[in-house]
N, C-alpha and C positions, 0 to 999 in steps of 0.2 A: 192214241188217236190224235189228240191235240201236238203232243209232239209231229206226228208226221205232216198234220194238219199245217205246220205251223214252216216245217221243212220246204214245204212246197211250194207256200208259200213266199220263200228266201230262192226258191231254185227258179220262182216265175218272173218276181221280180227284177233276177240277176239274168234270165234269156230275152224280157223283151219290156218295154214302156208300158207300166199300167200305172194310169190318170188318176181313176177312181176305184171307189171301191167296187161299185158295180161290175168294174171291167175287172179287176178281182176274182170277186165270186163267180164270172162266167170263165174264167181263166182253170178257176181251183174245179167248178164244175164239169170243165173239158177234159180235167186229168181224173174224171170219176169222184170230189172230193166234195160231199154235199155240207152245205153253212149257210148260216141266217147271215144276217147283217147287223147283228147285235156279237156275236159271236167273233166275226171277223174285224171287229172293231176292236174287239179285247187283246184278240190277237195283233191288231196293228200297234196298242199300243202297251203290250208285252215283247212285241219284238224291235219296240222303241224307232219303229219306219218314222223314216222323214219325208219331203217334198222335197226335190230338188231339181234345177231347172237342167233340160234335157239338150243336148244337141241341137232338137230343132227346134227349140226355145218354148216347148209347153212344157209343166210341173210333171213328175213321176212320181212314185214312188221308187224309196230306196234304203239301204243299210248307213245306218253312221257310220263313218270314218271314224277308228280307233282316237284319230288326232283330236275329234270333235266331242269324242267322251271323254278325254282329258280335257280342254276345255269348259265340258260340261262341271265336271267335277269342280274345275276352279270356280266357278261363274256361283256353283252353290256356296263355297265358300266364302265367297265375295259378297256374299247378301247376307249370311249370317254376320263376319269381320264389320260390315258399313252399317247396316241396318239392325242388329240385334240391340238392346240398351240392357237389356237386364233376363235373368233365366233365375228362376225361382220353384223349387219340389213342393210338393204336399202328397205325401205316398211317394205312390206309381205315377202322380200327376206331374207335370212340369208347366209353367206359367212362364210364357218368353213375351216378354214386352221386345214392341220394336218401335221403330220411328213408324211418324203415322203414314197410312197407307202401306204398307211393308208389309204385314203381315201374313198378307196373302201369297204372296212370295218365298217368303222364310216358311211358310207351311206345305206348298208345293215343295220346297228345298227337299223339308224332313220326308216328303212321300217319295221324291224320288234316291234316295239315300239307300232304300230297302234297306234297312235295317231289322234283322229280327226281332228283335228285344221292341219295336215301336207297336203299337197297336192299331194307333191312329190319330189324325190332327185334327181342330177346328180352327178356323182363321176369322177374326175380326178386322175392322181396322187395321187397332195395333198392339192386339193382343192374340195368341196363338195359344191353344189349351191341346197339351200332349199327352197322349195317355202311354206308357210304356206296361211294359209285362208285369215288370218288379219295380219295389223301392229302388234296388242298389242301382238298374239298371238305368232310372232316373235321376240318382246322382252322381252318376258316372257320366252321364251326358250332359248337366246342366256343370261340369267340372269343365267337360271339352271344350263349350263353348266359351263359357267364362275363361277360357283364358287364349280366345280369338280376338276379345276385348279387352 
């Protein structure tokens, strides 16, 4: 269901201009495809839709360009490389100090990474507290990074 859900959503965006999400949900509603707006939101950003400015110069929705997720990927790399100072385990725990204000940044990084082994971030300042699966899987990670620095 969410798969197709989600299909349809890729096939509505790719036939015509939808702004919001409202025009969305009455788009995905026309093709029989009933959603809250809490739902279609997880959806937008699972299927990682952008804004992008349209021919007749108003915002749409739309799919990244493969070239933009390569991009992407560097841009996270580029925040750990500049901003990370130090990655430190306790367990399954990891402790990344960054420059201040960073942190917040560097923890979106690790979210959008989807990495299995992560469980989940908090972000301070400029302190970031990671929780991973495993030990190992924490010190295999605070290895990668240490050696971006």
């Amino acid at each position: 269901m969410k798969s197709a859900r989600q299909n349809t959503i890729l096939e509505i965006i790719a036939s015509k201009d939808i702004e919001t999400q409202n025009q969305l949900m009455q788009a995905l509603s026309e093709r029989g495809v009933k959603s809250t707006q809490a739902t279609l939101s997880r959806d937008i950003k699972e299927l990682r839709l952008v804004k992008e400015l349209s021919p007749s110069g108003r915002y749409r929705y739309a799919q990244p360009a493969h070239d933009e997720t390569a991009g992407h990927n560097e841009k996270l790399r580029k925040i750990f490389r500049e901003g990370v100072v130090s990655c430190d385990t306790a367990m399954n725990l990891i402790v990344l100090k960054t420059l201040p204000g960073l942190a917040s940044a560097a923890s979106s990084a690790m979210d959008g990474m989807e990495l299995p082994s992560l469980v989940g971030t908090v972000a301070g300042d400029d302190t970031v507290f990671i929780a991973m699966r495993d030990v190992k899987s924490a010190e295999h990670f605070c290895e990668e990074i240490r050696k971006l620095f």
